[in-house]
PDB file as gemmi writes it, atoms N, CA and C in Angstrom:
CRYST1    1.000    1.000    1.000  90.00  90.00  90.00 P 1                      
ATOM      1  N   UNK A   1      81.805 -27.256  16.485  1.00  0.00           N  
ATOM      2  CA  UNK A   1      82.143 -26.063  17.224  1.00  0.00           C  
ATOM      3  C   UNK A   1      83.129 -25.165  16.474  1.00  0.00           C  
ATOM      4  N   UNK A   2      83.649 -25.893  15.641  1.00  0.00           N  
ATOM      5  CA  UNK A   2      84.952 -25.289  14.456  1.00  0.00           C  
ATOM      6  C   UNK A   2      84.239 -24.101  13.347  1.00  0.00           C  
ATOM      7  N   UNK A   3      84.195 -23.161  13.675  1.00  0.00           N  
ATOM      8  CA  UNK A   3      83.340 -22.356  12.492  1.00  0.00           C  
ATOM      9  C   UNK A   3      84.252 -22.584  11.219  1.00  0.00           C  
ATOM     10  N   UNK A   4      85.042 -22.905  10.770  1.00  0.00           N  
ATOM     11  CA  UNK A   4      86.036 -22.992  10.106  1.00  0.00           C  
ATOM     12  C   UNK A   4      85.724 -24.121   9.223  1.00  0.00           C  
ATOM     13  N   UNK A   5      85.583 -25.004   9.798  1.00  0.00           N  
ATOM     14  CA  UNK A   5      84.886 -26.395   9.680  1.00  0.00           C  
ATOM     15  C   UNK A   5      83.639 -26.210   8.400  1.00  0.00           C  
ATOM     16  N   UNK A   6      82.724 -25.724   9.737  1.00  0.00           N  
ATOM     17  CA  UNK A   6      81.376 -25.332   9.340  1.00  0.00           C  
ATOM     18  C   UNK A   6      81.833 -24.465   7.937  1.00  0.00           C  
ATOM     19  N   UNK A   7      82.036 -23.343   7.770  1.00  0.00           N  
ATOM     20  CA  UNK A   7      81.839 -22.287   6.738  1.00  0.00           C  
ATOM     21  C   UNK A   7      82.919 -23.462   5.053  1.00  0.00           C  
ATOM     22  N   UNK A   8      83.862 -24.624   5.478  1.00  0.00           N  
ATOM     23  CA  UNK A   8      84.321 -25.141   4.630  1.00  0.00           C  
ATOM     24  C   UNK A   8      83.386 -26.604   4.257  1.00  0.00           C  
ATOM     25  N   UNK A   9      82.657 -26.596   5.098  1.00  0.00           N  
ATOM     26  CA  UNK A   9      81.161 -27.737   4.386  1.00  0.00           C  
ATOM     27  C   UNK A   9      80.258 -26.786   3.732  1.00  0.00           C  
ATOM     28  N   UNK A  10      80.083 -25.826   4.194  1.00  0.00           N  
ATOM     29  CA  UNK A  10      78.814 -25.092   3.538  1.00  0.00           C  
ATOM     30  C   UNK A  10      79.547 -24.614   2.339  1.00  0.00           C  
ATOM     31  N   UNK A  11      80.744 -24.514   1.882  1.00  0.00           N  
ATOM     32  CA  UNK A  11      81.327 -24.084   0.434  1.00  0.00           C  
ATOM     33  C   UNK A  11      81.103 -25.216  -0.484  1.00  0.00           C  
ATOM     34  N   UNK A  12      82.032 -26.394   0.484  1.00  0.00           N  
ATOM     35  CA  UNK A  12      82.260 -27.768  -0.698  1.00  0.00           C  
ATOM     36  C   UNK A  12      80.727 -28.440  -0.796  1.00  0.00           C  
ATOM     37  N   UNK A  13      79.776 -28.040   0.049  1.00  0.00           N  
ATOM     38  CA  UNK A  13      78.439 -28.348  -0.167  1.00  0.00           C  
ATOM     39  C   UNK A  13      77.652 -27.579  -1.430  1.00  0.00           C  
ATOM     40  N   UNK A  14      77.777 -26.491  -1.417  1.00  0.00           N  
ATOM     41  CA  UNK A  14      77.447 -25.370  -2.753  1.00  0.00           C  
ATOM     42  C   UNK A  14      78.044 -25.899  -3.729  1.00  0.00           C  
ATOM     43  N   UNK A  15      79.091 -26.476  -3.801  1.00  0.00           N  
ATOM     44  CA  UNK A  15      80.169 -26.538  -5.145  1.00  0.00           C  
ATOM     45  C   UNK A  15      79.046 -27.827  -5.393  1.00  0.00           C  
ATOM     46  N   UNK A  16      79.571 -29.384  -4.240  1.00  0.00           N  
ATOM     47  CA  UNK A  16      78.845 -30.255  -4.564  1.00  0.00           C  
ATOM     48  C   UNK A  16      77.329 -30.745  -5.034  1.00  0.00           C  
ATOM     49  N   UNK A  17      76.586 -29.535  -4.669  1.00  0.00           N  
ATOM     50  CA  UNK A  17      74.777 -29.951  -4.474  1.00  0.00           C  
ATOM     51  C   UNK A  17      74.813 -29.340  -5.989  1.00  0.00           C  
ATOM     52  N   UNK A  18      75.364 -28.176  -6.019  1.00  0.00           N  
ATOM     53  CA  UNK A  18      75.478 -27.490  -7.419  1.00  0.00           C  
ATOM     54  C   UNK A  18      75.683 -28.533  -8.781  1.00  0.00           C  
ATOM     55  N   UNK A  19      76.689 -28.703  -8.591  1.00  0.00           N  
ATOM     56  CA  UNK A  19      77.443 -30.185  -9.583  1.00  0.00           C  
ATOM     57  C   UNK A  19      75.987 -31.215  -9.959  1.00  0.00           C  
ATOM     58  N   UNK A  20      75.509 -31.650  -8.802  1.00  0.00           N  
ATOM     59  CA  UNK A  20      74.520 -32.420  -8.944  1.00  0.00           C  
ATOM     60  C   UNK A  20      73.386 -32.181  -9.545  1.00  0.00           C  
ATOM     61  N   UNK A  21      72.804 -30.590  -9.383  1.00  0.00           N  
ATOM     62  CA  UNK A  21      71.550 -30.373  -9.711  1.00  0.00           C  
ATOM     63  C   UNK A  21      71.658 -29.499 -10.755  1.00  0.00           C  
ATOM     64  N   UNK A  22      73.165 -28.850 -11.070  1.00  0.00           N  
ATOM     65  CA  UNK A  22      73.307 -28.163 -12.670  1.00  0.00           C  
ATOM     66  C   UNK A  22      73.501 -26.935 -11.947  1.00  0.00           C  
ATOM     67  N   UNK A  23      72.504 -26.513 -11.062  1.00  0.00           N  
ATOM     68  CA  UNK A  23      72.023 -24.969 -10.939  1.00  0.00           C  
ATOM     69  C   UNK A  23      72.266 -24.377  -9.389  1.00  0.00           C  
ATOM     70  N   UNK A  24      73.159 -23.271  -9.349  1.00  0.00           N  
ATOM     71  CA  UNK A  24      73.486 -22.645  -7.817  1.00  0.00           C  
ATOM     72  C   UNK A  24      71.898 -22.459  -6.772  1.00  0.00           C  
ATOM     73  N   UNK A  25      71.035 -22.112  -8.135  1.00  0.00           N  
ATOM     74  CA  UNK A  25      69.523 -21.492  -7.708  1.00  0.00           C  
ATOM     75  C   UNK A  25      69.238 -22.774  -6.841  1.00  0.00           C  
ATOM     76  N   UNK A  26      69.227 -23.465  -7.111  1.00  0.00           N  
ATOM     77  CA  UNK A  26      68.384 -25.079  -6.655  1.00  0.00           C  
ATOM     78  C   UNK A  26      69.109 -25.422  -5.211  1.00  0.00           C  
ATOM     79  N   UNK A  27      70.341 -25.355  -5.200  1.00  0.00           N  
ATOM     80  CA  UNK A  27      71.684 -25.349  -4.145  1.00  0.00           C  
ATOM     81  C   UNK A  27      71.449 -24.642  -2.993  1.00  0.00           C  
ATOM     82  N   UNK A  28      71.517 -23.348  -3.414  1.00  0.00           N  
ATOM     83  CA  UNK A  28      71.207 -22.238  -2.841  1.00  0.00           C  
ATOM     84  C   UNK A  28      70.004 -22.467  -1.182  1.00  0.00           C  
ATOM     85  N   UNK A  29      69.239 -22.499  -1.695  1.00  0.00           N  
ATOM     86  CA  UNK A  29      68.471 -22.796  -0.239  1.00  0.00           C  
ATOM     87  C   UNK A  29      68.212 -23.622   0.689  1.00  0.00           C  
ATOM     88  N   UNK A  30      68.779 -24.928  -0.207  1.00  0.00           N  
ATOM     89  CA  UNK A  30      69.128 -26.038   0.594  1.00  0.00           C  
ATOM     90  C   UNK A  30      69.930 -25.978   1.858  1.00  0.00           C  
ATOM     91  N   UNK A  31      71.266 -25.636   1.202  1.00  0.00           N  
ATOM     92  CA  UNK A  31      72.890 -25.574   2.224  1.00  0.00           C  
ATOM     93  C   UNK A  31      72.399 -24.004   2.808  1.00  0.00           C  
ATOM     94  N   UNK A  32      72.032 -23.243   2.685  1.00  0.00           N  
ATOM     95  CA  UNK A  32      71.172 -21.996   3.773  1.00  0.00           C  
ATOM     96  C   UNK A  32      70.738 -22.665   4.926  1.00  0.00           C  
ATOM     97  N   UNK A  33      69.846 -23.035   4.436  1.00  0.00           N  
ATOM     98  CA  UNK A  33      68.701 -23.373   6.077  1.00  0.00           C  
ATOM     99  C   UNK A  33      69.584 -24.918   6.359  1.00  0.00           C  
ATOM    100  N   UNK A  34      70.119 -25.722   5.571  1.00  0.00           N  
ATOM    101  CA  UNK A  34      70.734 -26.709   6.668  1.00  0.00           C  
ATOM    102  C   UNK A  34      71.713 -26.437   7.078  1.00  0.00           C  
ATOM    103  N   UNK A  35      73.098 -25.917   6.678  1.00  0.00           N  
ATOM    104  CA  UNK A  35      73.983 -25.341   6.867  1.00  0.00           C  
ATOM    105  C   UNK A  35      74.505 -23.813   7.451  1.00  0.00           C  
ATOM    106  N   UNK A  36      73.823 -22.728   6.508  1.00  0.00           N  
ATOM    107  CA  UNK A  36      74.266 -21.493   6.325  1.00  0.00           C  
ATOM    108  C   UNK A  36      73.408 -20.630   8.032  1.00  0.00           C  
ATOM    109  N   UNK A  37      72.146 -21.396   8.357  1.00  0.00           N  
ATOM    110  CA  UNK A  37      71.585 -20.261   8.727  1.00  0.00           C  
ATOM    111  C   UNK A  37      71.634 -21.224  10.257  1.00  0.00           C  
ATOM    112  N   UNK A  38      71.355 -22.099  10.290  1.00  0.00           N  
ATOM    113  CA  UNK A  38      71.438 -22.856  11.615  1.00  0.00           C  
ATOM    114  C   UNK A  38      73.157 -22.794  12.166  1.00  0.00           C  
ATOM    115  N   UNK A  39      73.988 -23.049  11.635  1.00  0.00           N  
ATOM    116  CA  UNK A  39      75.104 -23.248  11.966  1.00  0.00           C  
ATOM    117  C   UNK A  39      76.313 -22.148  12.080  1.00  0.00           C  
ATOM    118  N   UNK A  40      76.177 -21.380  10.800  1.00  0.00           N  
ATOM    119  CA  UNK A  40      76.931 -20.270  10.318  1.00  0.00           C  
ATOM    120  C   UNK A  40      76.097 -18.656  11.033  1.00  0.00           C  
ATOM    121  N   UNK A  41      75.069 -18.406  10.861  1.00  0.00           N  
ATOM    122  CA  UNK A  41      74.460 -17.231  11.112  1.00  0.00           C  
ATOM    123  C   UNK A  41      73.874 -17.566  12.819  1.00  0.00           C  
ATOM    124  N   UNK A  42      73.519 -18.138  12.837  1.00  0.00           N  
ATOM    125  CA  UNK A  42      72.905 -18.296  14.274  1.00  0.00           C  
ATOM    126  C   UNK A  42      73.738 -18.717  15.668  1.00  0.00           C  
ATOM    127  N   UNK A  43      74.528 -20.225  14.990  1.00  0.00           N  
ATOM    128  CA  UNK A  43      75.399 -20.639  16.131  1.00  0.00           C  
ATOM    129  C   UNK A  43      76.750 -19.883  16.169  1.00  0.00           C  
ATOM    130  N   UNK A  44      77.310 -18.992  14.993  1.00  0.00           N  
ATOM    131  CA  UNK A  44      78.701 -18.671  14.567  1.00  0.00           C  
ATOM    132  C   UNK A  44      78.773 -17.285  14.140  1.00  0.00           C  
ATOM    133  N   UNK A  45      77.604 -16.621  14.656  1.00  0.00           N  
ATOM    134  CA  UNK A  45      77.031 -14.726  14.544  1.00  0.00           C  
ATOM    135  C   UNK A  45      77.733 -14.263  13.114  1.00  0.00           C  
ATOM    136  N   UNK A  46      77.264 -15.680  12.050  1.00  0.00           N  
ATOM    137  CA  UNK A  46      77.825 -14.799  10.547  1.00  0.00           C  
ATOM    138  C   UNK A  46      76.870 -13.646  10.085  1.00  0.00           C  
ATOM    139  N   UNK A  47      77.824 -12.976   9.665  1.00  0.00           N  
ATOM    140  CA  UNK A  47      76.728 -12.123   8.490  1.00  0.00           C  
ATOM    141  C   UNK A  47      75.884 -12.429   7.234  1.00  0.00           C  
ATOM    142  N   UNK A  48      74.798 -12.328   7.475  1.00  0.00           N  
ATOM    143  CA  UNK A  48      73.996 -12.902   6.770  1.00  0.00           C  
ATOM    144  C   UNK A  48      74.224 -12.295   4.762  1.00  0.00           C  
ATOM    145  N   UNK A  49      74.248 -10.952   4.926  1.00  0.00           N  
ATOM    146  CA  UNK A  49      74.112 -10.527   3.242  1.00  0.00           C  
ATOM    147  C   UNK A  49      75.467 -10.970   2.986  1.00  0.00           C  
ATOM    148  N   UNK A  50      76.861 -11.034   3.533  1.00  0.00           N  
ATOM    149  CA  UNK A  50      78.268 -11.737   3.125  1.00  0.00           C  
ATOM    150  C   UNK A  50      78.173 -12.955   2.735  1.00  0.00           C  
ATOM    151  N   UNK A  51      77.351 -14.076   3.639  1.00  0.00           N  
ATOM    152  CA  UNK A  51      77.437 -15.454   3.667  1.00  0.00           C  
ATOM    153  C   UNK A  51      76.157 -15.779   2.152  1.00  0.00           C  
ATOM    154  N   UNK A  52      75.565 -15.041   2.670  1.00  0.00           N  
ATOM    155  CA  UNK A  52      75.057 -15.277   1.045  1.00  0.00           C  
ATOM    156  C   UNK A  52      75.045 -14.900  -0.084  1.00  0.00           C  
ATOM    157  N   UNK A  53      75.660 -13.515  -0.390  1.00  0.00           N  
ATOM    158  CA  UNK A  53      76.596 -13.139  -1.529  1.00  0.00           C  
ATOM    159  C   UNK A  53      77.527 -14.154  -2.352  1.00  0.00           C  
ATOM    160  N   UNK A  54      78.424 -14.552  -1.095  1.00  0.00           N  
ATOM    161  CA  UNK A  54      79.457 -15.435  -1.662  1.00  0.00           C  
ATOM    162  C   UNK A  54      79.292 -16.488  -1.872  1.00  0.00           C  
ATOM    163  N   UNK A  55      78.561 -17.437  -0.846  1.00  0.00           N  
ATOM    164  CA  UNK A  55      77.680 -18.836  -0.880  1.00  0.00           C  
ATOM    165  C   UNK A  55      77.145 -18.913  -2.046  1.00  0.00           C  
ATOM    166  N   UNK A  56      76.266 -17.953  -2.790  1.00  0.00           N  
ATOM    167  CA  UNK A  56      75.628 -18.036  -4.076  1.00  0.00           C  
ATOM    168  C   UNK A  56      76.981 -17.921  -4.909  1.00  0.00           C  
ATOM    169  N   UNK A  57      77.664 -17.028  -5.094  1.00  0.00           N  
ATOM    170  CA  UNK A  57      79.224 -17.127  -6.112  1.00  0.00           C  
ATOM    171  C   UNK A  57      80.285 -18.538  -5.844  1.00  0.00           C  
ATOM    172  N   UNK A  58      79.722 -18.841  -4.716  1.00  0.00           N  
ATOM    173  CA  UNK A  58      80.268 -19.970  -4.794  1.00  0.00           C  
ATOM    174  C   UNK A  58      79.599 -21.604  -5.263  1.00  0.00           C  
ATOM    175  N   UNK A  59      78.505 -21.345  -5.301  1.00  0.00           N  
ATOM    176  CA  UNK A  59      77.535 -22.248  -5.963  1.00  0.00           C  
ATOM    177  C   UNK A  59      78.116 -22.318  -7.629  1.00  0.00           C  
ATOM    178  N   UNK A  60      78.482 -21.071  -7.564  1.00  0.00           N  
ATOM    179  CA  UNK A  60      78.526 -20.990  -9.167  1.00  0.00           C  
ATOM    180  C   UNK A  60      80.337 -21.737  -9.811  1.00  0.00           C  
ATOM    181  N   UNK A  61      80.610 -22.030  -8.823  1.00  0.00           N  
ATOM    182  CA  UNK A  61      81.956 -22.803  -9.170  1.00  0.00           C  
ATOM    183  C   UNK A  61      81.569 -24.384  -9.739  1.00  0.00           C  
ATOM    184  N   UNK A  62      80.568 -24.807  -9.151  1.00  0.00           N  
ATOM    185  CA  UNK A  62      80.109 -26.307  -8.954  1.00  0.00           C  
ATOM    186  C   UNK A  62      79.463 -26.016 -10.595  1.00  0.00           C  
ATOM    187  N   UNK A  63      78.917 -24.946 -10.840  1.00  0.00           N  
ATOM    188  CA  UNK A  63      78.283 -24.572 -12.553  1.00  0.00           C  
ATOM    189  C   UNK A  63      79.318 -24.804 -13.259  1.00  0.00           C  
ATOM    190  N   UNK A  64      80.587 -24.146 -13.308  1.00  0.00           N  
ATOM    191  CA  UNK A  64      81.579 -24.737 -14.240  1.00  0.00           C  
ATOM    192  C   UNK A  64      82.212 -25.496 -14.515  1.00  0.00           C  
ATOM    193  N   UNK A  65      81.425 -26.497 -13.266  1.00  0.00           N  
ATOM    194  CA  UNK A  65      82.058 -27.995 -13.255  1.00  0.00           C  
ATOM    195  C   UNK A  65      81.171 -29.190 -14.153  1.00  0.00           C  
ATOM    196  N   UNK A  66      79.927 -29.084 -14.067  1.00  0.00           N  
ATOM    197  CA  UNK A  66      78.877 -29.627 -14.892  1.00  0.00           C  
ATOM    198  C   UNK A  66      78.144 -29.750 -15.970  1.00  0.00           C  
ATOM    199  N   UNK A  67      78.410 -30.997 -16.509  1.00  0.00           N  
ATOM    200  CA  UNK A  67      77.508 -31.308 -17.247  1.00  0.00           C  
ATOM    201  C   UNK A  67      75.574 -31.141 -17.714  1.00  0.00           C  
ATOM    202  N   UNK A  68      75.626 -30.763 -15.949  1.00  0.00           N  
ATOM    203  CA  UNK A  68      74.173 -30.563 -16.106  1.00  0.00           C  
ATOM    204  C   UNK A  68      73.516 -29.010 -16.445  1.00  0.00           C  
ATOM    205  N   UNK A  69      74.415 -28.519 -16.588  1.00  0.00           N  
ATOM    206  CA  UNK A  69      74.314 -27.248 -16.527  1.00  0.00           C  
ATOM    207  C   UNK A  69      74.565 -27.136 -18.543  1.00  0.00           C  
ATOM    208  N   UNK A  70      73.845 -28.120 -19.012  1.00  0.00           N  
ATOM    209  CA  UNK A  70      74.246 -27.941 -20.697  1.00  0.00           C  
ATOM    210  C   UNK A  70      74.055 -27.107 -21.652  1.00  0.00           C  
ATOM    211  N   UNK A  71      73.090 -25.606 -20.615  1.00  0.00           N  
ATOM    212  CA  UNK A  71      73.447 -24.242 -21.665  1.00  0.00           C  
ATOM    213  C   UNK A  71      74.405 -23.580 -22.016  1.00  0.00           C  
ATOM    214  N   UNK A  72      75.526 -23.892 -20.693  1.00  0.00           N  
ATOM    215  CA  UNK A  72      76.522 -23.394 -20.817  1.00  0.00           C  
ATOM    216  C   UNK A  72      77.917 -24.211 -21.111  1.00  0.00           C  
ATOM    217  N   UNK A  73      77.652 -25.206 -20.293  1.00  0.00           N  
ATOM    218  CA  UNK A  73      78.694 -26.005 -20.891  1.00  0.00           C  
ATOM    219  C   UNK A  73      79.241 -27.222 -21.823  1.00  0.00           C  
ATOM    220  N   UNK A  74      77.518 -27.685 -22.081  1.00  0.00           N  
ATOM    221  CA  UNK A  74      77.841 -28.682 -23.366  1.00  0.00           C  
ATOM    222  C   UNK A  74      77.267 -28.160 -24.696  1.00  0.00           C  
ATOM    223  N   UNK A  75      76.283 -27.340 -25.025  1.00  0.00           N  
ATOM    224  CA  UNK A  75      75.918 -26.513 -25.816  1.00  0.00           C  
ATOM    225  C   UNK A  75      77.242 -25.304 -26.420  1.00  0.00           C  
ATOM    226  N   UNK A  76      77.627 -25.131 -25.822  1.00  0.00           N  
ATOM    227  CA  UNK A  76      79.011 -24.369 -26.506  1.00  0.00           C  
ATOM    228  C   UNK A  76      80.124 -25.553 -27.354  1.00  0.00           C  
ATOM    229  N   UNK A  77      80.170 -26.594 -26.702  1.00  0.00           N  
ATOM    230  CA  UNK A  77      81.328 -27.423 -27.413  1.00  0.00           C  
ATOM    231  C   UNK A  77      80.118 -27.827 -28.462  1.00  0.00           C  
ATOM    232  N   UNK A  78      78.967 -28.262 -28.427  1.00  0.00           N  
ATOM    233  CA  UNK A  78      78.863 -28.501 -30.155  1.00  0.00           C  
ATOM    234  C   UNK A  78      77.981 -27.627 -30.832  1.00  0.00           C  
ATOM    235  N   UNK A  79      78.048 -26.463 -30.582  1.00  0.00           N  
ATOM    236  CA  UNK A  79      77.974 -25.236 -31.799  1.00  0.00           C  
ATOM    237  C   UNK A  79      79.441 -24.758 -31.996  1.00  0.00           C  
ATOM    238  N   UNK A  80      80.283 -25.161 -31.194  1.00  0.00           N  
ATOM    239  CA  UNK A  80      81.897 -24.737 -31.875  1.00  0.00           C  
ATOM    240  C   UNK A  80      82.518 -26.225 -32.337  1.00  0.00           C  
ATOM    241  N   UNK A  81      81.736 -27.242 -32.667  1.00  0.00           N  
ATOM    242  CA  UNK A  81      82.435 -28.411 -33.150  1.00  0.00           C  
ATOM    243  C   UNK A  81      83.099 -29.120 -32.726  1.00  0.00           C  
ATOM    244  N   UNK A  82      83.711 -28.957 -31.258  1.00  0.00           N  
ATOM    245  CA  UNK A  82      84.477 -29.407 -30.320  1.00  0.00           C  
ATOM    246  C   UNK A  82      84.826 -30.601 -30.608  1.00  0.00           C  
ATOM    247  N   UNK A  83      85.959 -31.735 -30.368  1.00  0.00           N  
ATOM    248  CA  UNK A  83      86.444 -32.823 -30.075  1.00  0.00           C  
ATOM    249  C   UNK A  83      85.078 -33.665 -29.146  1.00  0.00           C  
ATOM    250  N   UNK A  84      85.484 -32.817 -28.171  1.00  0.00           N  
ATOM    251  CA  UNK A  84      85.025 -33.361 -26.687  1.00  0.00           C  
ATOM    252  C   UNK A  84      83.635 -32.517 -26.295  1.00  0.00           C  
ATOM    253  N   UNK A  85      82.871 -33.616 -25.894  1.00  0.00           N  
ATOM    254  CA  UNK A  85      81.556 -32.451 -25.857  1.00  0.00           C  
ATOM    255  C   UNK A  85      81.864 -31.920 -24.359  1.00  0.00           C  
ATOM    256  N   UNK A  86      82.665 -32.453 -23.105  1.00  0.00           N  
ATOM    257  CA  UNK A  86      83.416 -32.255 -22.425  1.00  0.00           C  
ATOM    258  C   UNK A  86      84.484 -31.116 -22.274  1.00  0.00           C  
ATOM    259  N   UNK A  87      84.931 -30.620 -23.647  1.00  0.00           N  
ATOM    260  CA  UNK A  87      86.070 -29.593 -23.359  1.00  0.00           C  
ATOM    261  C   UNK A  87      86.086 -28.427 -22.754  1.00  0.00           C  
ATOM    262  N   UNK A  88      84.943 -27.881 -22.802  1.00  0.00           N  
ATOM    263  CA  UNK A  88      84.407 -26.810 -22.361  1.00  0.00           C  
ATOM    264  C   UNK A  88      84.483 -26.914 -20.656  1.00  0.00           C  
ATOM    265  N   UNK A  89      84.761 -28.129 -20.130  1.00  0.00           N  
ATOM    266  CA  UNK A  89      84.333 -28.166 -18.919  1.00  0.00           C  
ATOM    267  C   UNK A  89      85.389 -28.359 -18.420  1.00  0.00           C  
ATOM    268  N   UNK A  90      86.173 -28.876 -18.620  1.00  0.00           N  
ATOM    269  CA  UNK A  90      88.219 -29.074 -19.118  1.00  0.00           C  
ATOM    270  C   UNK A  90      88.393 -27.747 -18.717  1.00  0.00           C  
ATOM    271  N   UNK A  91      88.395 -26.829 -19.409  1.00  0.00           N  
ATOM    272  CA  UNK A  91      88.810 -25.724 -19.747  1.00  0.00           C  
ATOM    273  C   UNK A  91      88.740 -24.742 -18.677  1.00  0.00           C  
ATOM    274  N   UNK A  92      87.455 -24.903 -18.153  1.00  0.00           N  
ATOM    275  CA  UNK A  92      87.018 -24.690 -16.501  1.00  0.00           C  
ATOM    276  C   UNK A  92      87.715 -24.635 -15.306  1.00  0.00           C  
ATOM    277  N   UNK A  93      88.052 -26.135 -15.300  1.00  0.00           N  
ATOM    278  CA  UNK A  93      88.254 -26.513 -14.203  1.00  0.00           C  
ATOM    279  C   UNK A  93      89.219 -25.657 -13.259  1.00  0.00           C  
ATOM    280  N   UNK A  94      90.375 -24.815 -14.163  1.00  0.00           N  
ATOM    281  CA  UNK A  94      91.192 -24.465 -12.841  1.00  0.00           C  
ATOM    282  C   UNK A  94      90.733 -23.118 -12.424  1.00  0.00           C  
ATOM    283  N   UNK A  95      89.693 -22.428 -13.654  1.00  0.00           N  
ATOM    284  CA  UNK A  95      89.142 -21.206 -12.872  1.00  0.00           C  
ATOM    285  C   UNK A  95      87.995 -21.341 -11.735  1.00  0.00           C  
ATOM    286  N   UNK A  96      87.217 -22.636 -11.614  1.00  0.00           N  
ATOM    287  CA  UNK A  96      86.343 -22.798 -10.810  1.00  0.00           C  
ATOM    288  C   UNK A  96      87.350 -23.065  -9.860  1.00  0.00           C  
ATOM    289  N   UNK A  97      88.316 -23.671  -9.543  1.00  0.00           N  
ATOM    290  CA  UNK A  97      89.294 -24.140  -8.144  1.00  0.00           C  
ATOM    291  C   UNK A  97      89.507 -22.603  -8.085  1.00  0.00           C  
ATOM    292  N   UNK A  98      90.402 -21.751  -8.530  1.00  0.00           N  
ATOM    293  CA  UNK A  98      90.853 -20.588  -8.220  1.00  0.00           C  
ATOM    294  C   UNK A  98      89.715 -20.038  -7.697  1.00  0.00           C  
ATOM    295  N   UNK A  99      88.434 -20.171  -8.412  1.00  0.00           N  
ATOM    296  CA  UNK A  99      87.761 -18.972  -7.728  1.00  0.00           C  
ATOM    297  C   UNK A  99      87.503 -19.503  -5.911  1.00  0.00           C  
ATOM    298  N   UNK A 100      86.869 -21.235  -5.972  1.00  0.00           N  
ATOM    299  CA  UNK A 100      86.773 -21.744  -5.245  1.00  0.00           C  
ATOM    300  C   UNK A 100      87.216 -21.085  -3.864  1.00  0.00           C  
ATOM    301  N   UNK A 101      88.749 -21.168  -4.573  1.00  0.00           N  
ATOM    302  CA  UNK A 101      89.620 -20.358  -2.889  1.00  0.00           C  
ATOM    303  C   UNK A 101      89.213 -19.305  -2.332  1.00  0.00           C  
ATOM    304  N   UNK A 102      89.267 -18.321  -3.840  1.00  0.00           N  
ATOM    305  CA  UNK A 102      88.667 -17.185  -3.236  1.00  0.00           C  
ATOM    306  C   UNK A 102      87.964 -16.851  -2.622  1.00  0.00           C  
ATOM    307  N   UNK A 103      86.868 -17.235  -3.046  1.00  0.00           N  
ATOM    308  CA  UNK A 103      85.473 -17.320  -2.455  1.00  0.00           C  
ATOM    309  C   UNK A 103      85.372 -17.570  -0.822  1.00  0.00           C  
ATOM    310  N   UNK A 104      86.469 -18.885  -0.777  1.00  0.00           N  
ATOM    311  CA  UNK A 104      86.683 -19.467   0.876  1.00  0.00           C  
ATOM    312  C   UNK A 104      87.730 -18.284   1.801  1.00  0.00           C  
ATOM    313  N   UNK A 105      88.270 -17.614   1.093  1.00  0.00           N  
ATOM    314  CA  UNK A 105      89.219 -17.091   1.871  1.00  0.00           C  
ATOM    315  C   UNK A 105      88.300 -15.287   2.154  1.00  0.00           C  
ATOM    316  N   UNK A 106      87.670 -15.272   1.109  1.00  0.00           N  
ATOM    317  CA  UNK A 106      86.770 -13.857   1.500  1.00  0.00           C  
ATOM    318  C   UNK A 106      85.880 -14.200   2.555  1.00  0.00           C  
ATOM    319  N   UNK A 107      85.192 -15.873   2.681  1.00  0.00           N  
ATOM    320  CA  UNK A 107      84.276 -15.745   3.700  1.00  0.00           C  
ATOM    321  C   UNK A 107      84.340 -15.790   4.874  1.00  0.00           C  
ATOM    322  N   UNK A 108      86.101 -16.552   4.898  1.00  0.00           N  
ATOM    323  CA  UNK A 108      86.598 -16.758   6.239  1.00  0.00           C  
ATOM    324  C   UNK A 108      87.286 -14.955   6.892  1.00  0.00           C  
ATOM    325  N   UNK A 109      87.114 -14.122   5.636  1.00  0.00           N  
ATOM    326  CA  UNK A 109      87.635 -12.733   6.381  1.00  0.00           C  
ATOM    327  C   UNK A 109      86.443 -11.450   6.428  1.00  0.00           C  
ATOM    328  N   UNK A 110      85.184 -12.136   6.000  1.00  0.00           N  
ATOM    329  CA  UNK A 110      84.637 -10.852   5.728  1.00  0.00           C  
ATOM    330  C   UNK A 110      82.930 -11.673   6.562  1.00  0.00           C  
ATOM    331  N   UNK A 111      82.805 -12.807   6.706  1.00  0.00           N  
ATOM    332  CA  UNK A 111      81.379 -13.347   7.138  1.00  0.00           C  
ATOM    333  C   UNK A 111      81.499 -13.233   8.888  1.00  0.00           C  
ATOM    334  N   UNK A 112      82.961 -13.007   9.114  1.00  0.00           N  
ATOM    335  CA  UNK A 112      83.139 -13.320  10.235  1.00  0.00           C  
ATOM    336  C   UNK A 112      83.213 -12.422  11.248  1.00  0.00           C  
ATOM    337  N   UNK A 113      83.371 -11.351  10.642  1.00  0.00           N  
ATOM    338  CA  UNK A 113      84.221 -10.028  11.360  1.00  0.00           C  
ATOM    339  C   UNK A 113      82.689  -8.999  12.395  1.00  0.00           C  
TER     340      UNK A 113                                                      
END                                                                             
């Protein structure tokens, strides 16, 4: 009943499904129709082009977290010779949290209104 709740599973769900499958695209329609559109848009009168604007930018946090995602993030550490084929993803981490917030704090002021 917590929209609050709800709109902070459907983020850490994007970040997480993302992580798993490499790609926001793949994420993306999953946490929609189980999450975004049953729960958020229907039971919680979100806005639909907000919740999925950001939902997709927020998918893309879980991208700078992964390994699976190796065009971007393990393919750069060894054409630059890197230590760590890992560093690249190091390097990440606190702009994907920062954006993370963001992302949560725009949806909780702008999906809702």
């Amino acid at each position: 009943d917590n929209r609050m709740v709800v709109l902070l599973a459907f983020a850490f769900g994007m970040v997480l499904f993302t992580v798993i499958m490499g790609n926001a695209f793949a994420a993306f329609p999953v946490m929609m129709a189980g999450i975004g559109l049953p729960l958020l848009i229907v039971q919680h009168n979100a806005h639909p082009a907000e919740l999925g604007a950001l939902g997709m930018l927020t998918g893309y946090c879980g991208t700078l977290l992964t390994p699976m995602a190796a065009n971007f993030n393990i393919v750069p550490a060894v054409l630059l010779e890197l230590r760590s084929q890992y560093a690249v993803i190091v390097s990440q981490i606190p702009t994907a949290l920062c954006l993370l917030v963001v992302n949560i704090a725009l949806m909780a002021l702008l999906v809702f209104r």
